[in-house]
Structure formats: structure tokens, C-alpha cells
C-alpha positions, 0 to 999 in steps of 0.5 A, spaced: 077 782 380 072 776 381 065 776 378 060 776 384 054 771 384 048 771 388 046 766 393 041 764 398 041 764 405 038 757 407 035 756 414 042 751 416 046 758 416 048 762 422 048 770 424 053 771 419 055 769 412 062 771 410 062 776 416 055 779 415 049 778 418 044 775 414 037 771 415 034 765 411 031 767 404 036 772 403 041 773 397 048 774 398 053 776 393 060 773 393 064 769 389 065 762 387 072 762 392 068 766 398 062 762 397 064 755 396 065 753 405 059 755 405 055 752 399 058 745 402 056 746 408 049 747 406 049 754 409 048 758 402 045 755 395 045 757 388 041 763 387 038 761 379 036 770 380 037 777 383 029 776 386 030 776 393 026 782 397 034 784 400 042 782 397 047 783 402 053 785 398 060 780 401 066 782 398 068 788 401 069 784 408 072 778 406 077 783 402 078 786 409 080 779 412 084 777 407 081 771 403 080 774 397 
């Protein structure tokens, strides 16, 4: 299993990021494979620690949808 990293939610992201919903300033956990559309498209950057106030794990949708 791929090691999860934590980004942050930028204002550019939508309702949903990798299938759960989520608000600017939150950090998610994903991989780097999951992550990378979504750090190219600005939606998501770098979180350099796990200090936001919500962490919304990802794995387990993108898992189910097949992309893992």
C-alpha cells in the first residue's frame, strides 16, 4: 500500500476532492498518485504538517472507484 501525505485544500477546489467533500484550509490524506491532478490543477498543495484543525482521509474512495 502506498504511503499517505497530507495536503491542503486551496480556494481553487471544488466540493469534492477524490470524492469527499471538503473546504479551503483543510487537509487531506492521499497518495502521491491520487494527488497529482489535483496538485496540478491548484486545487490542492504541499501540506509541510498535519496541523490543520480537519484531515479528511481519501484512500478509501479512490479505492473503491478503482484508481488506486
Amino acid at each position: 500500500m502506498s504511503e499517505l501525505k497530507s495536503y491542503k485544500v486551496t480556494e481553487k477546489a471544488g466540493p469534492r476532492i477524490n470524492g469527499k467533500p471538503v473546504k479551503a484550509g483543510e487537509t487531506v490524506e492521499m497518495t502521491e498518485k491520487q494527488a497529482r491532478i489535483y496538485l496540478r490543477s491548484g486545487q490542492i498543495t504541499a501540506a509541510s504538517q498535519k496541523t490543520a484543525s480537519k484531515t479528511t482521509k481519501t484512500s478509501e474512495t479512490a479505492s473503491a472507484d478503482g484508481d488506486a
